[in-house]
N, C-alpha and C positions, 0 to 999 in steps of 0.2 A: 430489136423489135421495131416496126413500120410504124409512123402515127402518119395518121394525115394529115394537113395543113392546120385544118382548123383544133386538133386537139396539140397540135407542134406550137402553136399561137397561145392558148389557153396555157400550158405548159410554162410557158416563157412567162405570161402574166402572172404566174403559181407564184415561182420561180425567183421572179425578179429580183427580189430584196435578199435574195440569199446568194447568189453566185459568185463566187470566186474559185481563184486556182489558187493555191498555196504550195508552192513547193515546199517554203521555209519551215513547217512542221509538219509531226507526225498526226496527230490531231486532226478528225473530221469530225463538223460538227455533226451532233449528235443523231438532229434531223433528216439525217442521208441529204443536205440541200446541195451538196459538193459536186456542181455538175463536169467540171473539166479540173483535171489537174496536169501540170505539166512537166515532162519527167525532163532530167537531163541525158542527151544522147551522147556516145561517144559515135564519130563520124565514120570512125575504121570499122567499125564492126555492127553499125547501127542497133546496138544496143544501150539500152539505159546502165550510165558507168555506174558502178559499184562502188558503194561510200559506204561509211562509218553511222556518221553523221548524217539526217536526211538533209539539212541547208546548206550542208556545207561539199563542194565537187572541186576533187582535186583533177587538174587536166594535162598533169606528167606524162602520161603515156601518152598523150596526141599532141606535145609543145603548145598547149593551150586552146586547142581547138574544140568548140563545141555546139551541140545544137539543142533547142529545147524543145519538146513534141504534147500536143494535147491528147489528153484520150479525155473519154467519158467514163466519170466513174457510177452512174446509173443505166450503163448498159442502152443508154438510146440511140437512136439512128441519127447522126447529124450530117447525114450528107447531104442534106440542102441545104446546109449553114456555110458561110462561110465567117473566118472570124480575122480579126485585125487586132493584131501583138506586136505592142511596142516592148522594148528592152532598151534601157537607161543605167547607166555606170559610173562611175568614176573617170574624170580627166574629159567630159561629156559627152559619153560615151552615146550612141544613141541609136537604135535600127528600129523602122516597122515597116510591115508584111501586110498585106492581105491573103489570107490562105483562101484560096477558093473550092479546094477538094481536099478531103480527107488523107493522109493524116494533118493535120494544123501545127507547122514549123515555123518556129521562131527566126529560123534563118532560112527556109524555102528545104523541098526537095524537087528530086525528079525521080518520080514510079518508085517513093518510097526509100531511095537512098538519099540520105540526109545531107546537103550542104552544113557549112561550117564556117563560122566566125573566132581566130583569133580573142579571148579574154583575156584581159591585164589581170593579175588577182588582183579581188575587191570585193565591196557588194553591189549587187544590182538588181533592179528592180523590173515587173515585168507583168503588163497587163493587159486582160486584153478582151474586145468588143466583140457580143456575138450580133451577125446580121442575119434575117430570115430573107430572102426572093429581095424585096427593095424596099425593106425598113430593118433598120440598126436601132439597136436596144443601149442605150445610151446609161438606162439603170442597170443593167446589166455587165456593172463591170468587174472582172475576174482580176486578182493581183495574186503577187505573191514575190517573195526577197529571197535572195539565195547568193552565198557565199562560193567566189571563185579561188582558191588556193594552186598550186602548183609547186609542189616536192620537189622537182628539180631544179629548183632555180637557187 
């Protein structure tokens, strides 16, 4: 669905106080306020890898390689957002992005195919700012923890 500025702006203000991304559980609240969540990508096949566990991504099949991607889980149009996602780790681990077009990559793509970062197993952490035209929502910040395993190691 289209909004226009001024109700994309009202929206945000709604909004505010409820936004996050949570990878680390199954769990939305209850309110539908869960405006982005971010999946984990496998890089070969740019699809969301396949787990057990939702926090937990094992990255055996790609020697540890991975990407994390936003959707919206109310179906709204954010293509005049762009958003800025940091991801922090273990051993200080540390990357942020500014995604300027849709999809919103943790570690960039190009037309949809997903670049890829290397993960140590560990936990890590991963949040991130939405901006409208040239104001950033500073209350509006998304998190969320997710465990990196790897079975072949």
């Amino acid at each position: 669905m289209k909004l226009s500025t001024i109700t994309k702006f009202a929206l945000l203000l709604l909004l505010g106080s409820f936004l996050v991304i949570t990878p680390s559980t199954e769990s939305v609240d209850a309110q539908g306020s869960l405006l982005l969540e971010f999946l984990p990508i496998n890089p070969d096949t740019n699809l969301e890898y396949e787990r057990d566990n939702y926090s937990i991504v094992d990255t055996a099949a790609t020697n540890g390689r991975i990407n994390f991607v936003g959707q919206s889980l109310l179906g709204l149009d954010l293509s005049d957002y762009r958003a800025t996602i940091t991801v922090t780790g273990p051993n200080g681990f540390y990357s942020q992005r500014t995604e300027r077009f849709l999809p919103f990559a943790a570690f960039g793509d190009r037309n949809g195919n997903y670049f890829s970062r290397v993960l140590e197993p560990g936990t890590y952490n991963l949040t991130a700012f939405l901006c409208f035209e040239d104001v950033c929502y500073d209350d509006l910040i998304s998190y969320g923890t997710f465990t990196v395993i790897n079975s072949s190691q």
